[in-house]
Each structure stands twice: as structure tokens, then as C-alpha cells.
C-alpha positions in Angstrom: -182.3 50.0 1.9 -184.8 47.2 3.2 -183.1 44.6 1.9 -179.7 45.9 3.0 -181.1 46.4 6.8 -182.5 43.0 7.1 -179.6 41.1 5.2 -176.9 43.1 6.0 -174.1 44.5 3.4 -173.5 48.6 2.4 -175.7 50.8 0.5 -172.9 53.4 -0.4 -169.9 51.2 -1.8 -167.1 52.5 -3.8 -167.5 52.0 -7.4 -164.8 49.9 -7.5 -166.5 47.0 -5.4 -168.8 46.8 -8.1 -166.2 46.8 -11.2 -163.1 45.0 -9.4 -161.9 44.1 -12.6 -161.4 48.0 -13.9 -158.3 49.8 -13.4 -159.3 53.3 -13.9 -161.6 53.1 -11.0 -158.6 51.8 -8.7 -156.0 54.1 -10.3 -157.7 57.5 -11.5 -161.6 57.3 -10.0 -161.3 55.3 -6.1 -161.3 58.6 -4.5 -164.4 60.5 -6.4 -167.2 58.7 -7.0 -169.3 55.5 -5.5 -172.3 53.4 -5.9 -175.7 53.6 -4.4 -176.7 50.5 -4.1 -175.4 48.5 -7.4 -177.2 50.2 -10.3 -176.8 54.3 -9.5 -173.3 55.4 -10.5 -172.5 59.0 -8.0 -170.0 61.3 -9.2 -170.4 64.5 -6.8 -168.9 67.7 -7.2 -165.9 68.1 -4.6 -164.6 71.6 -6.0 -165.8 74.6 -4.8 -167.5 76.9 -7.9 -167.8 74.2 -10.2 -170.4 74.0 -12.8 -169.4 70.9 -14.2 -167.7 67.5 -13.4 -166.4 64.8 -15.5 -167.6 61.8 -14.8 -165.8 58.6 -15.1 -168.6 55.4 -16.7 -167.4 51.6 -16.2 -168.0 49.9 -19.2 -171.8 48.5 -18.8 -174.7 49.7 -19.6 -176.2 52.9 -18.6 -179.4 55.2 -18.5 -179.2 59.2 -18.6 -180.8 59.2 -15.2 -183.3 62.9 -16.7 -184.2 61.2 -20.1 -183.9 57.0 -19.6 -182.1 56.9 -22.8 -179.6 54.1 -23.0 -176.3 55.2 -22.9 -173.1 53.2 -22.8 -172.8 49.0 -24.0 
């Protein structure tokens, strides 16, 4: 947030700023999820009584955010 508030640019972005190049974030995923800054993928529940939500990964690599196993390529 420091960096972004002295240099300018968007800490919430949608995901598909970050992966222009992958269609099922423009086709299937624009509407439900985003990036905080460019390393935390957000998928948030938008139905009421859910208990689960499935979330849609860009090919990359990722960390299970409660364990920082790798997960992903």
C-alpha cells in the first residue's frame, strides 16, 4: 500500500489485469474474484449460505495461504 500511495497504480485489480493472456478469467471468472496487490489471488463468497466456493487458479504458481505449501506450476 506504500508503494502504491507514493507511485500511484491500484491495490485491488481484477485478476485478469494480472493474467491478460487467460481466457477463463475474461470469459468465466472477470466478475468473481481479483487481486490484492499482484501476488494474493481473492475469490470471496457472493452467495448467501454458502459454505464453499470454487475458486478459479491462473496457471502460475501458488501457496495454500494456511499451510505455505506449494500448490499449482
Amino acid at each position: 500500500m506504500f508503494t502504491t500511495s507514493m507511485n500511484g497504480g491500484m491495490i485491488f485489480k481484477p485478476a485478469m489485469f494480472v493474467y491478460p493472456t487467460d481466457t477463463n478469467l475474461h470469459s468465466t471468472h472477470a466478475e468473481d474474484n481479483f487481486m490484492l496487490g499482484d501476488a494474493l489471488l481473492v475469490h470471496p463468497v457472493l452467495e448467501a449460505n454458502a459454505t464453499t466456493v470454487r475458486a478459479y487458479f491462473p496457471t502460475d504458481l501458488w501457496y495454500d495461504f494456511h499451510d505455505g505449501f506449494k500448490q499449482g506450476t
